[in-house]
OpenMM code with the backbone's topology and positions (N, CA, C; nanometers):
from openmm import Vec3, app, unit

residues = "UNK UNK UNK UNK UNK UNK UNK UNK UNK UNK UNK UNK UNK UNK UNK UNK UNK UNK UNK UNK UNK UNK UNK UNK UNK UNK UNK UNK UNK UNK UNK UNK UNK UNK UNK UNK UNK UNK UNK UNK UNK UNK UNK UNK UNK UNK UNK UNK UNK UNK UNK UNK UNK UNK UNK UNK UNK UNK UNK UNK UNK UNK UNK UNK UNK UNK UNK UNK UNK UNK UNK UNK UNK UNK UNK UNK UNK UNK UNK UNK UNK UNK UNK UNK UNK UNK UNK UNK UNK UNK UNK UNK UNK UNK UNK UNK UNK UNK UNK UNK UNK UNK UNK UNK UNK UNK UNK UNK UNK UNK UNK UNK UNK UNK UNK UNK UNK UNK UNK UNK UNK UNK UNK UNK UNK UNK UNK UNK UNK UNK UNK UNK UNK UNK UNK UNK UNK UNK UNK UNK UNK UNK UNK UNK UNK UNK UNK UNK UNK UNK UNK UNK UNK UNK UNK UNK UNK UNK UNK UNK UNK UNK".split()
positions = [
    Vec3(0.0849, -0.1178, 0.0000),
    Vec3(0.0000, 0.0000, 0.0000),
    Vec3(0.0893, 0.1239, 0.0000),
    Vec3(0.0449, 0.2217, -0.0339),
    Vec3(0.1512, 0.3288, -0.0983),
    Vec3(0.1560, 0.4429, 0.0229),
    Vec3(0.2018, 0.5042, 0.0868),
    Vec3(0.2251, 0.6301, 0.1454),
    Vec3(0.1047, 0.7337, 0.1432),
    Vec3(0.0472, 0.7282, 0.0477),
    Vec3(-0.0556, 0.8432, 0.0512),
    Vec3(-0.1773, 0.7857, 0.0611),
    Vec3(-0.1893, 0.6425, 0.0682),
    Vec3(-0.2993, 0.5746, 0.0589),
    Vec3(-0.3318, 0.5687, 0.2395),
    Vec3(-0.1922, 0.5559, 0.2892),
    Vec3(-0.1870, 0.4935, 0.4152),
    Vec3(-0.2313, 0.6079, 0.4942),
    Vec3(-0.1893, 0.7668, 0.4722),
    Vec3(-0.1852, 0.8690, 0.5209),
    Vec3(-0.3694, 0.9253, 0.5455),
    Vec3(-0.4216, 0.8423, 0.4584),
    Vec3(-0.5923, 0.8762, 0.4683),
    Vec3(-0.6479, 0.7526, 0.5279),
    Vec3(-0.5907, 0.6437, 0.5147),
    Vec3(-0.6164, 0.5260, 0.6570),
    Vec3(-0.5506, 0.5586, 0.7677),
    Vec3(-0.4808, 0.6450, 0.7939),
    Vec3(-0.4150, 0.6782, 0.9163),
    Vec3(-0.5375, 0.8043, 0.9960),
    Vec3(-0.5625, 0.8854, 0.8899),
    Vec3(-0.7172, 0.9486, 0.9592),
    Vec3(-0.7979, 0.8695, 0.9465),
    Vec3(-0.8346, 0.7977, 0.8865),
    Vec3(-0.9655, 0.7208, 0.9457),
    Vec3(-0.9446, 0.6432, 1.0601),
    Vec3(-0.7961, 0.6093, 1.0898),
    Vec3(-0.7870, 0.5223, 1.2669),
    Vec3(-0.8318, 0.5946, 1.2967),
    Vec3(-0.7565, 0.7542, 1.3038),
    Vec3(-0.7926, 0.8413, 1.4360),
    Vec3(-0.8930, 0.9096, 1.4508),
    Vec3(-0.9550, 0.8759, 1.3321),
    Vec3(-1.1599, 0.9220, 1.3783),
    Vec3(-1.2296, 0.8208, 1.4531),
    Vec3(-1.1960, 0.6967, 1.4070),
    Vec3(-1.2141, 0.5636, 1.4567),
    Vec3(-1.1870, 0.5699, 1.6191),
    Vec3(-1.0893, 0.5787, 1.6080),
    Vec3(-1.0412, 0.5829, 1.7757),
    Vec3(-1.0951, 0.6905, 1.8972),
    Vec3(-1.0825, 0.8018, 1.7664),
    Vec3(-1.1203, 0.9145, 1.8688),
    Vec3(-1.3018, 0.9008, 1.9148),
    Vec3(-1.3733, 0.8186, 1.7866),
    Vec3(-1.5098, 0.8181, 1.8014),
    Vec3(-1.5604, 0.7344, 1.9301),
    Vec3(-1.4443, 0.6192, 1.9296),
    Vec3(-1.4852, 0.5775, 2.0636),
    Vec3(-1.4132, 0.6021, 2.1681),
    Vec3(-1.3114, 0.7182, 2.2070),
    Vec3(-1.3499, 0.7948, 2.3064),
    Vec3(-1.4131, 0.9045, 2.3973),
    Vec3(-1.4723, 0.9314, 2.2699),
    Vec3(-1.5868, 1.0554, 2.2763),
    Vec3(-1.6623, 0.9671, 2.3408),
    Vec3(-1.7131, 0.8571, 2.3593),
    Vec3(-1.8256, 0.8154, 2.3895),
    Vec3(-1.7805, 0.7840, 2.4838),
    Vec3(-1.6923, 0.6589, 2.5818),
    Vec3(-1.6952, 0.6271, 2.6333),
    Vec3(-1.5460, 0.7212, 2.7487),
    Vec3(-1.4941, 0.7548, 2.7114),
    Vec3(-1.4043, 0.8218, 2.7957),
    Vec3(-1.4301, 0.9139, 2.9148),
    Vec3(-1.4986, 1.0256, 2.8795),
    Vec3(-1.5339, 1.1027, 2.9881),
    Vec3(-1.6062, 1.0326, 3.1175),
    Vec3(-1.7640, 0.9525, 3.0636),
    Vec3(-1.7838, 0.8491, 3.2050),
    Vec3(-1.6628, 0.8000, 3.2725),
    Vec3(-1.5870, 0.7411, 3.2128),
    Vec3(-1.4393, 0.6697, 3.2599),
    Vec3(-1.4029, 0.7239, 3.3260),
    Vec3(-1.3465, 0.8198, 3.2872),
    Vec3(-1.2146, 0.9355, 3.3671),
    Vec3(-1.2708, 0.9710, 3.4465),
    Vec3(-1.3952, 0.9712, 3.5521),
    Vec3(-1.4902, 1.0056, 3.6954),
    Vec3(-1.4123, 0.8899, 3.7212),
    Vec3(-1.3788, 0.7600, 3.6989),
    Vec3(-1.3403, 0.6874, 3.8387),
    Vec3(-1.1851, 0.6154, 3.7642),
    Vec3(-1.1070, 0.6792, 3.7130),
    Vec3(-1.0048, 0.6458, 3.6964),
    Vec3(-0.8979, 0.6752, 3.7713),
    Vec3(-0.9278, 0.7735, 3.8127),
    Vec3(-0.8379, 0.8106, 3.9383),
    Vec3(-0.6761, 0.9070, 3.8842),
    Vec3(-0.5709, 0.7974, 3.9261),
    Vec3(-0.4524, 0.9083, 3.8769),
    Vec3(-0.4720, 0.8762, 3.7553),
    Vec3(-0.4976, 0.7602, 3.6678),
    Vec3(-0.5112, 0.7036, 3.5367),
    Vec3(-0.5282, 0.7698, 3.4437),
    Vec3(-0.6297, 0.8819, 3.4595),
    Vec3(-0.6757, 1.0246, 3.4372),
    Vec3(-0.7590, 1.1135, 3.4588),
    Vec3(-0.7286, 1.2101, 3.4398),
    Vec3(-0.7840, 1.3121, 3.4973),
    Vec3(-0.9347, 1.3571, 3.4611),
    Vec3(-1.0065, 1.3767, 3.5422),
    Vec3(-1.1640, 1.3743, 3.5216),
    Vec3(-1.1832, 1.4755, 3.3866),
    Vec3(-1.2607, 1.4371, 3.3172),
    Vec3(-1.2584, 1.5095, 3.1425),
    Vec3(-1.3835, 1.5332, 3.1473),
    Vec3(-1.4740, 1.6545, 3.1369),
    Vec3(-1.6397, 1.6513, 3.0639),
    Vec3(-1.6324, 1.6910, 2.9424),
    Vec3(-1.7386, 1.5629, 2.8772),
    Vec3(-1.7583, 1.5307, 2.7471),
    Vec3(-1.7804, 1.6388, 2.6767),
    Vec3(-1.8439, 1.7789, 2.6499),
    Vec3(-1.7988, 1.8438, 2.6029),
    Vec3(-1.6738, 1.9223, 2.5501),
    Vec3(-1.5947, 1.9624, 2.6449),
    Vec3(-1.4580, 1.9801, 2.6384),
    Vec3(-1.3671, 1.8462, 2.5432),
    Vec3(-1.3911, 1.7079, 2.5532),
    Vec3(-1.2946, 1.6206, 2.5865),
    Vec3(-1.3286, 1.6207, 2.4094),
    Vec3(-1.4924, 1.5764, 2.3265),
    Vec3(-1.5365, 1.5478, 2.2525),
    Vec3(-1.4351, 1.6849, 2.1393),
    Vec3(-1.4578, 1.8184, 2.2156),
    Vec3(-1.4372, 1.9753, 2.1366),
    Vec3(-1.2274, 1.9204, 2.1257),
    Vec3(-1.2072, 1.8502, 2.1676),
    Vec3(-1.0376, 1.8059, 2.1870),
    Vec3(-1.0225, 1.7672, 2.0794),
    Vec3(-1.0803, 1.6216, 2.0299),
    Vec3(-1.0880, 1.4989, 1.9474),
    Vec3(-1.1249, 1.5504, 1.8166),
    Vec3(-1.2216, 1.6589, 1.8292),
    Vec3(-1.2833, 1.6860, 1.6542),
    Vec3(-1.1544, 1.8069, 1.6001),
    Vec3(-1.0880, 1.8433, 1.6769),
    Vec3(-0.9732, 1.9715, 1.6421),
    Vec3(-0.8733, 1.8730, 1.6154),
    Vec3(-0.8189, 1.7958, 1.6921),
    Vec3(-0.7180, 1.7076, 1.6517),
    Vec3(-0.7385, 1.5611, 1.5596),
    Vec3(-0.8547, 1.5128, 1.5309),
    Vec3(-0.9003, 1.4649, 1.4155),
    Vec3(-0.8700, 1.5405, 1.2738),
    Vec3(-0.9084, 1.6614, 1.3341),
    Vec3(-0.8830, 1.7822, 1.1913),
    Vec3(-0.7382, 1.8287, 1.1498),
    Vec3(-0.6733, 1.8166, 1.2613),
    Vec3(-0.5316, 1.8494, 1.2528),
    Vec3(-0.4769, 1.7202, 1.2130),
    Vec3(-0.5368, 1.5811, 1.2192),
    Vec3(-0.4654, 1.4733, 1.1088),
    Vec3(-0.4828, 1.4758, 0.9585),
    Vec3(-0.6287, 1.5266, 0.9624),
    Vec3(-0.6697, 1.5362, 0.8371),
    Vec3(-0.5854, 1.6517, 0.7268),
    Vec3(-0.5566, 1.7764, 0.8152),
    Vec3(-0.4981, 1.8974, 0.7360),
    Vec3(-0.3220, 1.8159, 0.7484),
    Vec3(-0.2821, 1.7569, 0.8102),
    Vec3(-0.1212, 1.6385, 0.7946),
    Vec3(-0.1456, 1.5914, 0.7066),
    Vec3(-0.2264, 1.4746, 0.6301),
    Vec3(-0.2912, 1.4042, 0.5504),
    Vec3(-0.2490, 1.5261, 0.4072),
    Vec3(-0.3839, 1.5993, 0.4417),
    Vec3(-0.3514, 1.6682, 0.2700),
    Vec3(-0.2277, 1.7614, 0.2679),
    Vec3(-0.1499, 1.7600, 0.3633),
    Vec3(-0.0191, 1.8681, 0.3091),
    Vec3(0.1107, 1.7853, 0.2914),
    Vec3(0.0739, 1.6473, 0.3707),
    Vec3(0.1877, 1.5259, 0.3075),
    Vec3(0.1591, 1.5127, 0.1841),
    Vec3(0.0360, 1.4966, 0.1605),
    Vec3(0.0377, 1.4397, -0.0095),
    Vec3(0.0665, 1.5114, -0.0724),
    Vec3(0.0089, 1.6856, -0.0952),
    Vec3(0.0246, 1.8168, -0.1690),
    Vec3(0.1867, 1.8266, -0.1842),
    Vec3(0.2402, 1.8238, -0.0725),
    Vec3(0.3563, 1.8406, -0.0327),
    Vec3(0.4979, 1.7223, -0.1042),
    Vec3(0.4744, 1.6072, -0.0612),
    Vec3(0.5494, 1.4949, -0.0745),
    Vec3(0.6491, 1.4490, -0.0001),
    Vec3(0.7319, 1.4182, -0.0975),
    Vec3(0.8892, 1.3597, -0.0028),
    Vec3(0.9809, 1.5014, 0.0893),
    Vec3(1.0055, 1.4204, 0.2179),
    Vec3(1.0745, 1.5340, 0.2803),
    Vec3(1.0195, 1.6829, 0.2956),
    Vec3(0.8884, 1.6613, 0.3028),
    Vec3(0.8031, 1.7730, 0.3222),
    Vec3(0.7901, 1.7678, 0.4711),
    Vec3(0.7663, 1.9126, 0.5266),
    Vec3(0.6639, 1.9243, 0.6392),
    Vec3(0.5729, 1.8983, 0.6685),
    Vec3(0.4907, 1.8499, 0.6023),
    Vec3(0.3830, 1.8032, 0.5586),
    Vec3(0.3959, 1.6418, 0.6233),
    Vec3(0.4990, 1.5832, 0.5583),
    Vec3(0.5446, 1.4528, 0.5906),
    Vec3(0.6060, 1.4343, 0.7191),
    Vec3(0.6430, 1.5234, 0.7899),
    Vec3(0.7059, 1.4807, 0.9016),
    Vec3(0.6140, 1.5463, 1.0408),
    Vec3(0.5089, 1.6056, 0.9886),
    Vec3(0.4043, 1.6701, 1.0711),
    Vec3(0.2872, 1.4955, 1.0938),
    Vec3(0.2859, 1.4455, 0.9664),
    Vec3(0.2009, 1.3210, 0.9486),
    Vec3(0.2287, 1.2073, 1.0259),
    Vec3(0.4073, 1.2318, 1.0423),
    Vec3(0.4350, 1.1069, 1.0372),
    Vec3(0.4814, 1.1301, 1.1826),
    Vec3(0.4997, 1.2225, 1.2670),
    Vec3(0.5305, 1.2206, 1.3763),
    Vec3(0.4126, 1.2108, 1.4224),
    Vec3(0.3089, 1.2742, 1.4281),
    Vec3(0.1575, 1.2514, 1.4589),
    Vec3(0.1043, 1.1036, 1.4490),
    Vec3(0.1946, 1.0221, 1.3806),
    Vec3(0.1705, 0.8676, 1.3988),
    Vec3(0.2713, 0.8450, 1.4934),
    Vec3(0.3561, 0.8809, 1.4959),
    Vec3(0.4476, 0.8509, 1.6261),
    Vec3(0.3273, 0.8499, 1.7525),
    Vec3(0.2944, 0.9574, 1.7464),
    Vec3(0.2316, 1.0040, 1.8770),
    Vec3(0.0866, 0.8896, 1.9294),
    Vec3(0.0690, 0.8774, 1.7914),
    Vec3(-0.0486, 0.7876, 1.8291),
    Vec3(0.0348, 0.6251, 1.8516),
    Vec3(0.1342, 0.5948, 1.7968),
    Vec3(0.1741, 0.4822, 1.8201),
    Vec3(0.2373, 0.4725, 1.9584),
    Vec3(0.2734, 0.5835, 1.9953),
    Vec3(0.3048, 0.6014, 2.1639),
    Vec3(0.1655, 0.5649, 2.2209),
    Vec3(0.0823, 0.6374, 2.2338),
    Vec3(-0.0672, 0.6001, 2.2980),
    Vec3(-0.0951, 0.5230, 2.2555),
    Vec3(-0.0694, 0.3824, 2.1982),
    Vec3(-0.1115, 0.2444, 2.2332),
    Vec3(-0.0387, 0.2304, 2.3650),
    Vec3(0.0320, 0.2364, 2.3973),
    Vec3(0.0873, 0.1830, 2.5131),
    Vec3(0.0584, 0.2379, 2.6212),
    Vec3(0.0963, 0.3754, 2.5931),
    Vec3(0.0604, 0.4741, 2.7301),
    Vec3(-0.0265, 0.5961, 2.6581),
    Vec3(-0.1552, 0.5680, 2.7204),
    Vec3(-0.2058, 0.5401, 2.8432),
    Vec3(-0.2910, 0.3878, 2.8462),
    Vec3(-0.3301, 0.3737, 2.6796),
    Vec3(-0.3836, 0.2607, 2.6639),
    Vec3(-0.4014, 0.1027, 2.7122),
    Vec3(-0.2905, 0.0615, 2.6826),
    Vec3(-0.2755, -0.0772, 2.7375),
    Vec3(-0.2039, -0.0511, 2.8385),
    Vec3(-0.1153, 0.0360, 2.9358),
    Vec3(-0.0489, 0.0380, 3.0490),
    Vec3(-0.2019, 0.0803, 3.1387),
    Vec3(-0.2811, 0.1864, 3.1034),
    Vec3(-0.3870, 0.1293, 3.2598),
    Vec3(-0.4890, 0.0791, 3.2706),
    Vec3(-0.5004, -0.0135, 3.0960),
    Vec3(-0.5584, -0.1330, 3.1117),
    Vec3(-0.5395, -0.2284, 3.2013),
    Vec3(-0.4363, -0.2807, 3.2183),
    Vec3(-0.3295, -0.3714, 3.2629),
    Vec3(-0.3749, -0.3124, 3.4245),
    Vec3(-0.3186, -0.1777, 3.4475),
    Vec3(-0.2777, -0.1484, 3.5644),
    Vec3(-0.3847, -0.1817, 3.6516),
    Vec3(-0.4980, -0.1302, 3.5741),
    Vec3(-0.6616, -0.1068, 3.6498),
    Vec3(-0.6895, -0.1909, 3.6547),
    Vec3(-0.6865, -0.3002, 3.5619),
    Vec3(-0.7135, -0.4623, 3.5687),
    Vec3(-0.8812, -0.4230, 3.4748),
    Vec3(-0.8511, -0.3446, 3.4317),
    Vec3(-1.0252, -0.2739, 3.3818),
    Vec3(-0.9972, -0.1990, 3.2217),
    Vec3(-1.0950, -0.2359, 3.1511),
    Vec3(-1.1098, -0.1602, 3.0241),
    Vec3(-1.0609, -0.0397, 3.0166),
    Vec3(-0.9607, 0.0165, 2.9539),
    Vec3(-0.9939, 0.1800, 2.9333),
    Vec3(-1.0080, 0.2179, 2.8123),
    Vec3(-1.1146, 0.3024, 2.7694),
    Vec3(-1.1749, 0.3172, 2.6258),
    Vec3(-1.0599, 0.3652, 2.5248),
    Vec3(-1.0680, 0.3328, 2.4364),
    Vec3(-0.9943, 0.3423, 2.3397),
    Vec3(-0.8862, 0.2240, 2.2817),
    Vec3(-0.8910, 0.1705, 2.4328),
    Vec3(-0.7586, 0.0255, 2.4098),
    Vec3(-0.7646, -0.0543, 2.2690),
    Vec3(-0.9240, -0.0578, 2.2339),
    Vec3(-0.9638, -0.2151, 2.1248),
    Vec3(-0.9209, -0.1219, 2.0015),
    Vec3(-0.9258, 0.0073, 1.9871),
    Vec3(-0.9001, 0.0789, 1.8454),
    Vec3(-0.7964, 0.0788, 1.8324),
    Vec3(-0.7065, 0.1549, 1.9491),
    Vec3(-0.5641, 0.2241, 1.9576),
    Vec3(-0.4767, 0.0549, 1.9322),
    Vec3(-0.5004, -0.0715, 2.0168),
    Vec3(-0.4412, -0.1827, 1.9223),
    Vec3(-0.4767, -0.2287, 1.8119),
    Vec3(-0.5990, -0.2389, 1.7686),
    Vec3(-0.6372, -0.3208, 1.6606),
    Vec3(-0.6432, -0.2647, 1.5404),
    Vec3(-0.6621, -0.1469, 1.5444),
    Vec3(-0.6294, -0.0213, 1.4269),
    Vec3(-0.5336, 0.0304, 1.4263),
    Vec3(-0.5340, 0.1309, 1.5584),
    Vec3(-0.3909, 0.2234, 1.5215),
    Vec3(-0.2680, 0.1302, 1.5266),
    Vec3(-0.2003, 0.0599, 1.5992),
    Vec3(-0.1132, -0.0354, 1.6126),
    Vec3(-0.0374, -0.0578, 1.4657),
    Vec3(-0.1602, -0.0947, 1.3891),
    Vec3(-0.1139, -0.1867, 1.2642),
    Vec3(-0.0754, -0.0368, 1.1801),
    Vec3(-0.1653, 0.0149, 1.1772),
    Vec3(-0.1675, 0.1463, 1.0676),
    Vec3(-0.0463, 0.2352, 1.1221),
    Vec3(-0.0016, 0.2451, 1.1950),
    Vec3(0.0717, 0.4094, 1.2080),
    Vec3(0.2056, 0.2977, 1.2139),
    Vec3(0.2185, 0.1987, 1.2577),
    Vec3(0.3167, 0.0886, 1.2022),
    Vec3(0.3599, 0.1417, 1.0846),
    Vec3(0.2577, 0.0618, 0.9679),
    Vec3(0.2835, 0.0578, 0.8508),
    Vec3(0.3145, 0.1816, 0.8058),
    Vec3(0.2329, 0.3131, 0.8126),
    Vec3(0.2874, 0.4482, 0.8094),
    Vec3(0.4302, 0.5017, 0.8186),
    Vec3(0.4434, 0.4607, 0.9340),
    Vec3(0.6276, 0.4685, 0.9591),
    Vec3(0.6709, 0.4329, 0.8615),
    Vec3(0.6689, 0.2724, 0.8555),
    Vec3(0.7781, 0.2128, 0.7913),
    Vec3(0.7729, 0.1961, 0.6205),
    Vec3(0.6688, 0.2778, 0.5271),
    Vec3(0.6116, 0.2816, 0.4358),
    Vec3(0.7057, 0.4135, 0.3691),
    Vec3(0.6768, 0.5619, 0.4813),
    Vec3(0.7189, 0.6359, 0.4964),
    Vec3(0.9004, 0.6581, 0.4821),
    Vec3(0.9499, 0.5865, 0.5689),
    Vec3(1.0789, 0.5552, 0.5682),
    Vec3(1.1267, 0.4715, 0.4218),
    Vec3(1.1094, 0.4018, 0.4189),
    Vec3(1.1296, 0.3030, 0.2536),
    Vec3(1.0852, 0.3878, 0.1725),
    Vec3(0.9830, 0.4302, 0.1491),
    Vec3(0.9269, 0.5045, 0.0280),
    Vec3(1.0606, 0.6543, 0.0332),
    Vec3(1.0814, 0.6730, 0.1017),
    Vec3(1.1741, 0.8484, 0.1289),
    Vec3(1.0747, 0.9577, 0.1371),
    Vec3(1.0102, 0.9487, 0.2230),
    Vec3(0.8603, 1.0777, 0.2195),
    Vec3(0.9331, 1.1358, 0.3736),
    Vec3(1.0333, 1.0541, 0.4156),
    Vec3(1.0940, 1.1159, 0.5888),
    Vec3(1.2680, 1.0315, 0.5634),
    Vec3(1.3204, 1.1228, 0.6666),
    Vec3(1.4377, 1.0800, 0.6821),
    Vec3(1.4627, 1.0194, 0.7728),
    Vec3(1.5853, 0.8927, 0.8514),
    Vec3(1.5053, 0.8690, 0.9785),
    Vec3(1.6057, 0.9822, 1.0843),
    Vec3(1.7075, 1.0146, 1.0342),
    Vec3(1.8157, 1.0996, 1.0837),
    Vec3(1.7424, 1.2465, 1.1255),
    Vec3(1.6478, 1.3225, 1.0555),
    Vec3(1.5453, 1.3743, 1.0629),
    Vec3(1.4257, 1.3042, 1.1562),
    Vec3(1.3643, 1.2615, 1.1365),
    Vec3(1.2608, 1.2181, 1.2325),
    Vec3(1.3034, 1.1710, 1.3458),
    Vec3(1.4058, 1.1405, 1.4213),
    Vec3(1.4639, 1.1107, 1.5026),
    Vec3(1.4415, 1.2185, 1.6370),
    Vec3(1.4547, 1.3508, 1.6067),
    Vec3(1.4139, 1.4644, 1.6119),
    Vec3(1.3046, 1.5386, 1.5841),
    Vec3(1.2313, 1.5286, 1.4460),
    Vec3(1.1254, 1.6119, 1.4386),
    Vec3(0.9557, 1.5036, 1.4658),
    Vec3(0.9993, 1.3482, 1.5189),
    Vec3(0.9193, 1.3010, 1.5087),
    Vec3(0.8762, 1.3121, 1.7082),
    Vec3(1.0272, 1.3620, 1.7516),
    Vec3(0.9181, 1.3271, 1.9123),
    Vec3(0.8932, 1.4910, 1.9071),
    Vec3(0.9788, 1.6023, 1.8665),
    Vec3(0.8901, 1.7289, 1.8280),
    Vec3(0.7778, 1.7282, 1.8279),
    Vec3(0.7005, 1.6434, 1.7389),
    Vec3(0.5300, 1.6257, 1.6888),
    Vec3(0.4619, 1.6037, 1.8365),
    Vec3(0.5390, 1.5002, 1.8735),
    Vec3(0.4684, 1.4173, 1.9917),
    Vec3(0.4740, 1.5155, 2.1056),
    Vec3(0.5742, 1.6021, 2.1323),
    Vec3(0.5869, 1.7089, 2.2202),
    Vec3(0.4707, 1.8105, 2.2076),
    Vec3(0.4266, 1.8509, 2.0762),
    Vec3(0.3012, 1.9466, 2.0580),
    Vec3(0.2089, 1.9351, 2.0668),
    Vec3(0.2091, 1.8129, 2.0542),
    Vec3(0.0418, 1.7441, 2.0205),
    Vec3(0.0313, 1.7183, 2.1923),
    Vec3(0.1054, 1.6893, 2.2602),
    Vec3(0.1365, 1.6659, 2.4072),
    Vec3(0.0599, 1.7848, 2.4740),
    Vec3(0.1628, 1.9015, 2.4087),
    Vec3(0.1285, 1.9849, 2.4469),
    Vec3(-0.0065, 2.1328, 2.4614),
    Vec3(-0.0653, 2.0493, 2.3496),
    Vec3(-0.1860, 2.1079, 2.2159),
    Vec3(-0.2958, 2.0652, 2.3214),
    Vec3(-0.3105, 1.9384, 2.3935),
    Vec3(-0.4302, 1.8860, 2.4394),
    Vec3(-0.4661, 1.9362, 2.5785),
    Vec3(-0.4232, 2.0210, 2.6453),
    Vec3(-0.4895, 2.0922, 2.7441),
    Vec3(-0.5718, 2.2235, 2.6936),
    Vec3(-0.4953, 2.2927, 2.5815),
    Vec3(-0.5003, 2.3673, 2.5439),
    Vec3(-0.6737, 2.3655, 2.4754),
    Vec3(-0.6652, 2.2957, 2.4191),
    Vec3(-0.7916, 2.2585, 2.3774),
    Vec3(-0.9009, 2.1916, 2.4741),
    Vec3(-0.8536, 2.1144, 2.5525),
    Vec3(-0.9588, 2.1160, 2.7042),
    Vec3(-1.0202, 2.2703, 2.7186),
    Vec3(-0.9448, 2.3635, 2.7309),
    Vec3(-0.9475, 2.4989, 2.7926),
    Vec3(-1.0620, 2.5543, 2.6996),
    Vec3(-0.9668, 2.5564, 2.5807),
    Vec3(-1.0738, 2.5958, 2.4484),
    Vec3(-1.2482, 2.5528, 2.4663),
    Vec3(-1.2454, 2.4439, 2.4708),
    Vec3(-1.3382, 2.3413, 2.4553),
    Vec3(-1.4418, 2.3771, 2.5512),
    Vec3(-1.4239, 2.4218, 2.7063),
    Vec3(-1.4652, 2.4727, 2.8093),
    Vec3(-1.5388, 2.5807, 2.7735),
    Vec3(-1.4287, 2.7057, 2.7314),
    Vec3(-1.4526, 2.8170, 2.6719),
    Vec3(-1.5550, 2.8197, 2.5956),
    Vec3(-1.5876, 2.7728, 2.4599),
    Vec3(-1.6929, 2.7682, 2.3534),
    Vec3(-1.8103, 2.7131, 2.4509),
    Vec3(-1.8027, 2.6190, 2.5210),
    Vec3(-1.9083, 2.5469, 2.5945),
    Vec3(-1.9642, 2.6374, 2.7171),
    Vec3(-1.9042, 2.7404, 2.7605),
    Vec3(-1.9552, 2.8288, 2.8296),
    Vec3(-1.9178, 2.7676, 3.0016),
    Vec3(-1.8227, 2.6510, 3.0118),
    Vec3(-1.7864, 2.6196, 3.0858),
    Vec3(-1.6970, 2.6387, 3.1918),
    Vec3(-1.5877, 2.6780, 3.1750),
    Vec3(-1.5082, 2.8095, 3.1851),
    Vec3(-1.4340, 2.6646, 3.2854),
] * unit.nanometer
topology = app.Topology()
chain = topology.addChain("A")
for resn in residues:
    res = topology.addResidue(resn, chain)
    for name in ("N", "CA", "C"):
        topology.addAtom(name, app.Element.getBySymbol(name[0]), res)
């Protein structure tokens, strides 16, 4: 499968994924404890549809863009990031809690395979460097890290929640 094919299955995981934590996450996070931090579904849902959108606008500026684009290393670190969250928070407080935590069945059974193949599609094909991504790929993961309170806040804000 080709790089640009993968880059629009890579947004559909993360609508996929994100769709079922819109639903089931916020109930969750009331009794998760340190696991995480209590989220209302407005805010959490106003998170997921901005950063759904921010895969989607990665998506069309990798392809527009191409090899060794910003575009490409905005995409492809943003799969980093999601291939980090299989583990943590996903399957680590699955495990920990001894209890479901939403998102686990997508973030392995979808994202897992897909942002996999992304990488390593990416890398072979030359759309990233790895000497480059080495660097600009935990960059991604640092913003997007850093992007998601931000948008809690936001999310509050529009919702009149404050």
């Amino acid at each position: 499968m080709s790089y640009s094919t993968l880059a629009w299955f890579f947004v559909a995981a993360i609508a996929v994924h994100n769709a079922e934590e819109a639903v089931w996450l916020p109930g969750w996070s009331a009794t998760a404890g340190r696991w995480h931090h209590t989220v209302g579904s407005s805010e959490f849902r106003f998170a997921l549809a901005v950063l759904t959108l921010v895969a989607a606008v990665a998506a069309v500026l990798a392809n527009l863009q191409g090899k060794q684009s910003l575009g490409s290393y905005l995409l492809c670190g943003y799969a980093l990031a999601m291939l980090l969250n299989v583990a943590v928070p996903h399957v680590l407080s699955t495990l920990a809690m001894r209890r479901y935590a939403p998102g686990t069945a997508t973030a392995v059974l979808i994202n897992l395979p897909v942002t996999a193949t992304l990488l390593r599609t990416a890398l072979a094909e030359g759309y990233i460097d790895s000497g480059t991504f080495v660097w600009a790929g935990p960059l991604v993961v640092i913003a997007i890290v850093a992007l998601i309170p931000v948008l809690f806040r936001a999310g509050r804000v529009i919702n009149g929640s404050r």
